[in-house]
C-alpha positions as CSV (number, residue, x, y, z in Angstrom):
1,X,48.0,10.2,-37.6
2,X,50.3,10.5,-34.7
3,X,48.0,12.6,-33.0
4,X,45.7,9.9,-33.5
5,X,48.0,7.2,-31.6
6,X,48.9,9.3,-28.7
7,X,45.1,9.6,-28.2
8,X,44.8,6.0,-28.6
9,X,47.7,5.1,-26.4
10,X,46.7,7.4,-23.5
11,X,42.9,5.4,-23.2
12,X,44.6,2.6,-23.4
13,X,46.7,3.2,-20.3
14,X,44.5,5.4,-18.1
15,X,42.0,2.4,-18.2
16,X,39.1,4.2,-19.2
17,X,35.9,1.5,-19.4
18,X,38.2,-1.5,-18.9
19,X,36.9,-2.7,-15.4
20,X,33.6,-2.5,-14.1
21,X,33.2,-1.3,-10.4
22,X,31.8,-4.5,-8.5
23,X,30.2,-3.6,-5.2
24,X,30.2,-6.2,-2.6
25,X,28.2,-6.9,1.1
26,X,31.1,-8.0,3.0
27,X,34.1,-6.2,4.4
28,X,37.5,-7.4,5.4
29,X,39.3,-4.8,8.0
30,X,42.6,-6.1,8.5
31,X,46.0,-3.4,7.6
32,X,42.9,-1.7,5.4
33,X,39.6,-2.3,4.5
34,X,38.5,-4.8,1.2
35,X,35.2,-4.9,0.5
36,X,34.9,-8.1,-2.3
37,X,33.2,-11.1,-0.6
38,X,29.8,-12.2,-1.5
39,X,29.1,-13.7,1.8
40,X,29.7,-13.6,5.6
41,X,31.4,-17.3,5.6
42,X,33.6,-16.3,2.3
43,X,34.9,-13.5,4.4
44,X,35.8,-15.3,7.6
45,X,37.4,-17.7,5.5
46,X,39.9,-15.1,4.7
47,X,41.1,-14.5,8.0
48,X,44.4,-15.4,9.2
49,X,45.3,-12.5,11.7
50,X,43.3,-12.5,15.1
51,X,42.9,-8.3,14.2
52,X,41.1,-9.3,11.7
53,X,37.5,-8.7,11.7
54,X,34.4,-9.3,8.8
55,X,31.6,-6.3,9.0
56,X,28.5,-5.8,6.3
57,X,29.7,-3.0,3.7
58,X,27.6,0.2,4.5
59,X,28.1,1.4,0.9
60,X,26.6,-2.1,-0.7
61,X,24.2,-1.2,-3.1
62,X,22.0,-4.8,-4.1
63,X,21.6,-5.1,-7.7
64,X,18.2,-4.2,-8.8
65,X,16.1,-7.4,-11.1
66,X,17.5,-7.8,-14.6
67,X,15.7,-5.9,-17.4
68,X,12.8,-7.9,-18.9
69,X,12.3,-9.8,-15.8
70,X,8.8,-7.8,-14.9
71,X,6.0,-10.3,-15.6
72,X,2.2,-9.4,-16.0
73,X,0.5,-11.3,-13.4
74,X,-3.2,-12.2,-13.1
75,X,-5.3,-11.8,-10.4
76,X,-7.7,-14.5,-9.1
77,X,-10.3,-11.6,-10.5
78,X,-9.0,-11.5,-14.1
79,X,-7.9,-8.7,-14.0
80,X,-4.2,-8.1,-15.1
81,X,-1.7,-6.2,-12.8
82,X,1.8,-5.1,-14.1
């Protein structure tokens, strides 16, 4: 049983599958770099320094279409493309 709890207690404070890892298109460099606006504008809102500069994340991965979103079409031919 104490084994148990120690197990428990160490998932619990390493973190393990409690945040998800959120990629996002824009960068911030100012005393580091922070990579977690969605757009260009939200970014150079966040300025306040005159060092600070906005740049596209290289690393920015788009999200592929949700699963289930892949319709059958029909072509003007009848013929059925997926």
């Amino acid at each position: 049983m104490r084994t148990l709890l120690v197990t428990i207690g160490l998932l619990v404070t390493s973190g393990i599958g409690t945040r998800a890892e959120v990629n996002y298109p824009w960068c911030k460099k100012e005393y580091g770099t922070t990579c977690g606006f969605s757009t260009l504008a939200q970014c150079q809102a966040s300025i306040i320094g005159g060092t600070d500069q906005c740049f596209q994340n290289p690393t920015y991965v788009p999200p592929g279409p949700p699963a289930g979103s892949h319709k059958e079409q029909k072509h003007k031919d009848g013929a059925t493309k997926q």
